[in-house]
N, C-alpha and C positions, 0 to 999 in steps of 0.2 A: 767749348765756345758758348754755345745754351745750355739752360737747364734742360729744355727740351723744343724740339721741332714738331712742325708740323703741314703740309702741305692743303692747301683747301680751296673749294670754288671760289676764284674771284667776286660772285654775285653772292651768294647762298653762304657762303664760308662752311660749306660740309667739307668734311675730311675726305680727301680721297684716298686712293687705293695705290700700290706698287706701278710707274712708271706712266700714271692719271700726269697733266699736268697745270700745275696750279700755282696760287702764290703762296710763296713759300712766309710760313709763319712761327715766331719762337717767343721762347719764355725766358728770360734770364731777371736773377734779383741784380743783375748790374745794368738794366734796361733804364733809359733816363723815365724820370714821372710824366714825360708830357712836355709839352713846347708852354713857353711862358707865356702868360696872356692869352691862350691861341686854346680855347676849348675847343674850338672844330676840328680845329689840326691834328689836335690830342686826340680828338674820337676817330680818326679815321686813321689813327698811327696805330692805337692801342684799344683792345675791347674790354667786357666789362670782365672778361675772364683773363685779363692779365698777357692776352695775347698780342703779340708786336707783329703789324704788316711790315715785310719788307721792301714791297714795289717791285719786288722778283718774280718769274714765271719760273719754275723751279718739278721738278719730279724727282723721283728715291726711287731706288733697285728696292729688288726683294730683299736686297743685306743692308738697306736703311742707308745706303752710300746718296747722296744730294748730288743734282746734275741742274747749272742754272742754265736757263733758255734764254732768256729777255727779261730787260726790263717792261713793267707791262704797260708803262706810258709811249713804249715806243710799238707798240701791237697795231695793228690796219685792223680796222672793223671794217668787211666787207661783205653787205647781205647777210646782217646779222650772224654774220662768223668772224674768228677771231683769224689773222693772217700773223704770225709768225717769219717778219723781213728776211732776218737769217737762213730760216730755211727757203726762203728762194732765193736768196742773195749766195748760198752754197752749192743749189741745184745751178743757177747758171755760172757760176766760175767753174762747176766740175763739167758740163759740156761744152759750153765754147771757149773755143779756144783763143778767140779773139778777144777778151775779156780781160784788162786789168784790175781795174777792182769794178766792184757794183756797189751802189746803196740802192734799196727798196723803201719808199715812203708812201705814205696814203694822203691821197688829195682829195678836200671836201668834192662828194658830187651828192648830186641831189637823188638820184635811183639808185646808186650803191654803198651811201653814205662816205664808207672812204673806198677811195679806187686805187689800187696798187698801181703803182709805176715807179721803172726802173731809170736810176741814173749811172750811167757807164760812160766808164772811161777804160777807152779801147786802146787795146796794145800798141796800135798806127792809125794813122790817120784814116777815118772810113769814108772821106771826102765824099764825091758821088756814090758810095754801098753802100751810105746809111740806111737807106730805106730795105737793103737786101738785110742787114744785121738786125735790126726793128725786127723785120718780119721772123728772123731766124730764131729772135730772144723769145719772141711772144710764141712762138710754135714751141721751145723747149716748156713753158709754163703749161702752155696749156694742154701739150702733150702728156703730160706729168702728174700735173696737179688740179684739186677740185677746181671747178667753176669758181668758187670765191675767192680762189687765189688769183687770178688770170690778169693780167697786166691790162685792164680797164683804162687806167690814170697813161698808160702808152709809154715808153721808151724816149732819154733823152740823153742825147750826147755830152759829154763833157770833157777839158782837159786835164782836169783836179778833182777832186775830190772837196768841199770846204773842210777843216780837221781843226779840230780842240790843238791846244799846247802837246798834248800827250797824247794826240794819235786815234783820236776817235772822229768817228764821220760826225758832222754838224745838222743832224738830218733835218732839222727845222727853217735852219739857212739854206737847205736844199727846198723846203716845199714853199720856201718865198721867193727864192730862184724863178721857180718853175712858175709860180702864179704870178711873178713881176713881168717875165717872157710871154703870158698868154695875153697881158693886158697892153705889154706893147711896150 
């Protein structure tokens, strides 16, 4: 598929190391030359060493095998760390049981830049337990996981999910959801 890969800091673009994770980056002479018109575009697609971003978060075994995480425009930056949705979005599906699906989004705040919070849609109706499930969701995180993971941006109920044609959560029609409900 490439001539060759390579996985590297998103910021720095150093190479990391077996199971580091990073954006994953490749060589091919079938790589297009660049977006037309679009020099910025181009520089931020391709560097001067022929190397192609792919907008992946991405890590390799020590047998060179590639495992993608995220895309990295959907990453929370929270308290200058990097929050990976999926993995809390798989931490609470594996313990509560009351959980159909989840999405994890990050919401502008101004002391943690973005604040994780979760939108769930619960297996039954949590009518009056919502505030017992809230409380249960954010004890699983913060039981679990660092401080910059911790559901800041809070818990919100749902009956759907918004979903693309083909089955992917809409997570930005979710984080205007959430800030259309706060303003009323």
């Amino acid at each position: 598929m490439f001539d060759s890969q390579q996985i590297v800091n998103p910021t720095s673009g150093e190479a990391l190391k077996a199971n580091e994770i990073g954006e994953l980056c490749f060589r091919t002479p079938a790589a297009s030359r660049g977006y037309y018109k679009r020099p910025l575009a181009t520089a931020q697609f391709r560097d001067r060493d022929g190397w192609c971003r792919s907008g992946d978060l991405a890590y390799h075994d020590t047998d060179g095998r590639i495992y993608f995480v995220e895309r990295i425009k959907e990453m929370i930056k929270c308290l200058d760390n990097q929050v990976v949705p999926a993995e809390l979005e798989e931490l609470l599906l594996a313990n509560h049981d009351g959980i159909a699906e989840v999405a994890v989004v990050g919401l502008p705040h101004s002391v943690y830049g973005e604040a994780p919070a979760a939108v769930v849609v619960p297996k039954k109706d949590v009518g009056s337990g919502g505030q017992a499930m809230e409380k249960e969701i954010k004890g699983i995180i913060a039981g679990t996981c660092a401080r910059h993971k911790h559901l800041y941006g809070g818990v919100c109920f749902m009956e759907s999910l918004p979903k693309t044609e083909t089955g992917k959560v809409r997570r930005k029609a979710l984080v205007d959801i959430w800030a259309s409900s706060i303003r009323g």
